[in-house]
C-alpha positions in Angstrom: -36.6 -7.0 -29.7 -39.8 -7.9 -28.6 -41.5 -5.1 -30.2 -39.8 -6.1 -33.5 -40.8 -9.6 -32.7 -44.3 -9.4 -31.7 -45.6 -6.3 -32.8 -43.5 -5.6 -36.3 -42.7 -9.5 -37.1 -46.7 -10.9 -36.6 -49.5 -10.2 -38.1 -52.3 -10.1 -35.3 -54.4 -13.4 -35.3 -51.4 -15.6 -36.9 -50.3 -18.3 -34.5 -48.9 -18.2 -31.3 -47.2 -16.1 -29.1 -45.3 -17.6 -26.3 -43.8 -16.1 -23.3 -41.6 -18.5 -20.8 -40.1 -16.5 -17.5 -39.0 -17.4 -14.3 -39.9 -13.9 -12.9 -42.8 -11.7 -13.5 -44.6 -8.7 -12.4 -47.7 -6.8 -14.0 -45.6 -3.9 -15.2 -43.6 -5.9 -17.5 -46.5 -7.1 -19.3 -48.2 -3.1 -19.8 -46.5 -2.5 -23.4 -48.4 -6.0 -24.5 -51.5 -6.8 -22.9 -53.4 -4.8 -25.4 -51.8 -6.5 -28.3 -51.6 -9.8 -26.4 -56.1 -9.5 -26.3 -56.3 -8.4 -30.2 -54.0 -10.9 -31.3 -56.2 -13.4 -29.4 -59.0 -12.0 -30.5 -58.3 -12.4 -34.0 -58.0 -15.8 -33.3 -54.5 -16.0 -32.0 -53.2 -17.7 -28.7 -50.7 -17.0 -26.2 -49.2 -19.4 -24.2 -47.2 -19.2 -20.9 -45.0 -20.6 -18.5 -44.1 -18.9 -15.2 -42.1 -19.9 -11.7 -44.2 -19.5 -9.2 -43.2 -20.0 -5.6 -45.2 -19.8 -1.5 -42.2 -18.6 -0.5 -40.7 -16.8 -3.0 -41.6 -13.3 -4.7 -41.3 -14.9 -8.4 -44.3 -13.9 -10.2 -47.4 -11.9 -9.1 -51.3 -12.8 -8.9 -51.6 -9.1 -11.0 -49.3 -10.3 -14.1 -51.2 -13.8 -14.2 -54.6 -12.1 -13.9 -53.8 -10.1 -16.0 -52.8 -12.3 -19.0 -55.9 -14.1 -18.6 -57.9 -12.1 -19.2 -56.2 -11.1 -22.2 -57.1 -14.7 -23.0 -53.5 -16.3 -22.5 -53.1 -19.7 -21.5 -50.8 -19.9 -18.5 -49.1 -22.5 -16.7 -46.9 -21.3 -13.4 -44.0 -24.3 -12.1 -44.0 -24.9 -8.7 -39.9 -25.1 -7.6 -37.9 -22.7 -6.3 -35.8 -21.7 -9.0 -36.1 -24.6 -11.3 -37.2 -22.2 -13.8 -34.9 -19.6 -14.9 -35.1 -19.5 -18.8 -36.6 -16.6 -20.1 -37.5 -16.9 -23.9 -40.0 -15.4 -26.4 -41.5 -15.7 -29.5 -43.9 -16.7 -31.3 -45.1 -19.5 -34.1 -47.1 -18.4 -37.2 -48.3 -19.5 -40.4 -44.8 -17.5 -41.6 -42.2 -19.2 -39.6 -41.2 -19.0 -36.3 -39.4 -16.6 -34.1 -37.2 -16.8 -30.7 -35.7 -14.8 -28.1 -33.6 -16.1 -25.5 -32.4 -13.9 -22.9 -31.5 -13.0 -19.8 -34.6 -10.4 -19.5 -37.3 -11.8 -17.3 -41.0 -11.1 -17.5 -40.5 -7.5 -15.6 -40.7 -3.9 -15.3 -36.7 -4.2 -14.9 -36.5 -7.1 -17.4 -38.6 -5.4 -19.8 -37.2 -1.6 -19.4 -34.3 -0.8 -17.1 -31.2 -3.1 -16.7 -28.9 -4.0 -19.0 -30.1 -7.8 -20.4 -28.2 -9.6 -23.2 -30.3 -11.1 -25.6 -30.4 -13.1 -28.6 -32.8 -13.2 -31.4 -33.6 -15.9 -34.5 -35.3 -15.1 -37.0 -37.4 -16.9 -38.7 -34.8 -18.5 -41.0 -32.7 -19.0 -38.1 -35.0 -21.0 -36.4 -35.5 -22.9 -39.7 -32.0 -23.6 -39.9 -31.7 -24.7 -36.7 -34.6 -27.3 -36.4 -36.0 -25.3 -33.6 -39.8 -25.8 -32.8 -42.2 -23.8 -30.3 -44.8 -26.8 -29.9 -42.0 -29.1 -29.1 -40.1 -26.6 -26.4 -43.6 -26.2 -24.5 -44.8 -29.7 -25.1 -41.3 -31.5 -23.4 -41.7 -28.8 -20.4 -45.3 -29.4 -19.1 -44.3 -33.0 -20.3 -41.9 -32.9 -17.3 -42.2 -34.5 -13.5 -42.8 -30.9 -12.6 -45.8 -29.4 -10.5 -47.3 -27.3 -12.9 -50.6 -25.9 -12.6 -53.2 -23.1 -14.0 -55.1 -20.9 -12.1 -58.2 -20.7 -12.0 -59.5 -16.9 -11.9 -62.9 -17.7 -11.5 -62.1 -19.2 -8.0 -60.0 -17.5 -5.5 -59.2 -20.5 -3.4 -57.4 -22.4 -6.4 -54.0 -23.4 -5.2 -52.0 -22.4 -7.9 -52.7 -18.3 -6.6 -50.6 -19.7 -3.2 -47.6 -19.9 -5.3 -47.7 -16.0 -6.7 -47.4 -12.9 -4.2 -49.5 -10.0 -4.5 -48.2 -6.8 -5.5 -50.4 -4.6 -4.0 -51.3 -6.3 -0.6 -49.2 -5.8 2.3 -46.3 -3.6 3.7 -43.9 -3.6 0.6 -40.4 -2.1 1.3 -38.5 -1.2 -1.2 -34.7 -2.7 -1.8 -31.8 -0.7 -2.5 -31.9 -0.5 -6.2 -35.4 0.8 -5.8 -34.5 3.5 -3.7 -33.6 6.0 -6.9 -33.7 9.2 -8.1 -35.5 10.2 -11.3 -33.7 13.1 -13.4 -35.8 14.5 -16.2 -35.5 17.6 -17.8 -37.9 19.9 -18.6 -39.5 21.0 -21.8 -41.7 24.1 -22.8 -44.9 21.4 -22.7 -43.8 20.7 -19.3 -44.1 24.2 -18.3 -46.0 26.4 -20.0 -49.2 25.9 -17.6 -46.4 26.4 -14.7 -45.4 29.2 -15.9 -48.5 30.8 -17.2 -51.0 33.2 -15.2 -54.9 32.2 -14.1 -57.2 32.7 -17.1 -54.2 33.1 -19.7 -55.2 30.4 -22.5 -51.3 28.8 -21.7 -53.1 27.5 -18.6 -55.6 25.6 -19.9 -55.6 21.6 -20.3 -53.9 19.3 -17.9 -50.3 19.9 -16.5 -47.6 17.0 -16.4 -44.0 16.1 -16.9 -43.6 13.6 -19.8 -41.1 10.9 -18.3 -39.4 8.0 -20.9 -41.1 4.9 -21.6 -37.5 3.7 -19.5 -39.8 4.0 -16.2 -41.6 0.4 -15.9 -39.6 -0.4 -12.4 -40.0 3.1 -10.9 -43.6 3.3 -10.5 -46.2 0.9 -8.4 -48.3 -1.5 -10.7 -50.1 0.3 -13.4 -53.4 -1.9 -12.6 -55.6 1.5 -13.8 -56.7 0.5 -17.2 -58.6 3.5 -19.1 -62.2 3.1 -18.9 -62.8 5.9 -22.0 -60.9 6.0 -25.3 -59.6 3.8 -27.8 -56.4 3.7 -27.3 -55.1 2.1 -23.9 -53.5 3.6 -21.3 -52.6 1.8 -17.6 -52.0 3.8 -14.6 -51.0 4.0 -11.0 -52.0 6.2 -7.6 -49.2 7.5 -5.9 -48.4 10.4 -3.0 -46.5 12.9 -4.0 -44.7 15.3 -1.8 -43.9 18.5 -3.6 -40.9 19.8 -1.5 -40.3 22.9 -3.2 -44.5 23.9 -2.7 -44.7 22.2 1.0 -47.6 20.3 -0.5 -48.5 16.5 -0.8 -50.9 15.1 -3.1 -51.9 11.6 -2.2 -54.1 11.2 -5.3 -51.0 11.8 -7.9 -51.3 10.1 -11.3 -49.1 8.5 -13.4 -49.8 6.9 -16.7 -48.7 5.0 -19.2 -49.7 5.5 -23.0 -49.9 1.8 -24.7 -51.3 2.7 -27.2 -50.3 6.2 -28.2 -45.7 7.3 -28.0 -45.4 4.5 -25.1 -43.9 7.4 -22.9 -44.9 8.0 -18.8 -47.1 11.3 -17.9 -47.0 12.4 -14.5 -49.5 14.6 -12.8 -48.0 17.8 -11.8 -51.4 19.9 -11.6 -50.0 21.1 -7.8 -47.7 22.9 -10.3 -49.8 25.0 -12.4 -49.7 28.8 -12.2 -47.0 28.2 -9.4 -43.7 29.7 -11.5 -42.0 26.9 -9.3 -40.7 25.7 -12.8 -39.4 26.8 -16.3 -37.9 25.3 -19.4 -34.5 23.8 -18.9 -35.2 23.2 -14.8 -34.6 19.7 -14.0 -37.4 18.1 -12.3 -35.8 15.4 -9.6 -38.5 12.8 -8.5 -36.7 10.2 -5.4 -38.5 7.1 -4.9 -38.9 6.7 -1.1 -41.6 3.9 -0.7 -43.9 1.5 -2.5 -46.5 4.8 -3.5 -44.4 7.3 -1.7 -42.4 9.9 -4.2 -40.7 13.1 -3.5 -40.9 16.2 -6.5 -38.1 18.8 -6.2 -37.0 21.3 -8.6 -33.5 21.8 -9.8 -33.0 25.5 -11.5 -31.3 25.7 -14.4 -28.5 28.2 -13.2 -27.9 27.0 -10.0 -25.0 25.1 -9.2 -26.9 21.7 -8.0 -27.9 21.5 -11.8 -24.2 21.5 -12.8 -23.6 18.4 -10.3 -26.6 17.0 -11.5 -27.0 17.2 -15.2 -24.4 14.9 -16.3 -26.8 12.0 -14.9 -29.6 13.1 -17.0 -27.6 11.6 -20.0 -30.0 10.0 -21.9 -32.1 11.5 -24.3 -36.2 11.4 -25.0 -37.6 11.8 -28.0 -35.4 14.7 -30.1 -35.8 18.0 -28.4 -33.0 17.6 -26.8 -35.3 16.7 -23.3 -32.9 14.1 -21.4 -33.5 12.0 -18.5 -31.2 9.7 -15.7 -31.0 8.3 -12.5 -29.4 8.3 -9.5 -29.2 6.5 -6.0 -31.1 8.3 -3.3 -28.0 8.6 -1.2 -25.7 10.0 -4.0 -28.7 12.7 -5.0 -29.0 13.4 -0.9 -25.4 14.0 -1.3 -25.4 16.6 -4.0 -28.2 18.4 -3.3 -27.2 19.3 0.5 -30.4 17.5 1.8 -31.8 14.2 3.2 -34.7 12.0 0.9 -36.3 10.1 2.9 
């Protein structure tokens, strides 16, 4: 919806786009923050309101840095809880446009669970008398402590009231502790599978994961420094069981600007024959940065018990992808993640 909304539905530089959330993080802003700085740049604005919290992990330092410096304006509420309404949109010389739903500003929000959401249209909101100016205007109208940081200073008060992503011991809860299914396609492998100095070696080797991946990975804070077209990556350790090998300086990346899909760096892989077409490759989430790579051959029986979880399909090569606890994937394959 939001695609349709902000990226199909408004012409860059027309009006305002608006973002209100009670929750964010810096991945669920990665699809946007490109569009967000052209639209601004064309003359556009963004405005937003977040919960922020000194005790509560509501919305991060990363996200709100981020937005501004796309150029957003952004106002965080100060009150555990008191906000919870997550809606988007935007006003434009056109009409105006609104989603409400239950999707908060994050990589799970934006990507992975299962949200309801609404949308109006244009004429909808027409219809309905509904006005963007007058929703944000009656909320920082409110008895509320609202504030805006202040990126130029570090010591601003408002940064007290959003946790840091990156800083600190992070353990991961439950529904983070997951097992990523993919399978794999002849791109995936060919380097794999080819020999030292064969030209099917040549050029860089990784899996291509769905665009379904914002809550499985660390912040994506790397923003390409060369190229056009934007991507936003993260550092992770990768243990490769099947080689015995770890690679702490593991890349993953996401392509803004290109098919919006995840790459993962595999090189480890290359001329190994650890891998071929139709092998599942099983990727179990074990700490903030700390990932696990086994392979699942195609003919053995651990594929059978696996493949019905890889149910969802990328793209239309028939490459699927799913995932799976940690504990019900140690159960299957006859060994402990951890």
């Amino acid at each position: 919806m939001l695609e349709s909304v902000w990226v199909k539905g408004l012409k860059l530089g027309d009006g305002t786009m608006y973002i209100i959330s009670g929750f964010a993080n810096y991945n669920g802003g990665v699809r946007f923050y490109d569009l967000f700085r052209r639209h601004i740049d064309n003359g556009g604005k963004l405005v937003v309101i977040l919960g922020g919290s000194s005790s509560q992990r509501l919305s991060s330092q990363q996200v709100v840095r981020e937005l501004i410096n796309t150029g957003a304006e952004v106002h965080v509420v100060n009150r555990k809880r008191l906000l919870h309404a997550k809606c988007y949109g935007y006003a434009s010389s056109t009409g105006q446009s609104l989603i409400v739903t239950s999707a908060n500003f994050t990589g799970p929000g934006m990507a992975h669970n299962v949200e309801a959401s609404l949308l109006l249209g244009e004429d909808l909101t027409l219809t309905a008398g509904f006005d963007w100016n007058e929703l944000i205007s009656s909320m920082l109208s409110q008895s509320w402590d609202i504030s805006m940081p202040d990126i130029t200073d570090d010591e601003h008060p408002t940064w007290n009231l959003l946790y840091d992503e990156i800083g600190g011991a992070i353990k991961l809860d439950d529904t983070q502790e997951v097992t990523l299914l993919v399978t794999l396609s002849h791109s995936d492998t060919a380097r794999i599978q080819a020999n030292p100095g064969e030209t099917a070696g040549k050029g860089t080797q990784y899996f291509w994961l769905s665009k379904d991946s914002f809550d499985f990975f660390p912040p994506l804070t790397i923003r390409n420094a060369k190229g056009y077209k934007a991507t936003y990556s993260a550092i992770i350790n990768m243990e490769y069981i099947d080689a015995g090998f770890i690679d702490d300086k593991c890349r993953v990346t996401f392509e803004a600007d290109n098919n919006l899909d995840f790459r993962l760096g595999t090189g480890a892989l290359r001329y190994s024959k650890l891998a071929k077409q139709g092998d599942i490759a099983a990727i179990s989430r074990v700490g903030e940065t700390d990932y696990q790579l086994r392979i699942i051959e195609k003919d053995s029986q651990q594929y059978n018990n696996l493949t019905t979880y890889a149910n969802t399909f990328i793209g239309h090569q028939g490459k699927r992808y799913g995932y799976l606890s940690n504990i019900r994937f140690s159960s299957i394959i006859g060994d402990i993640v951890k």
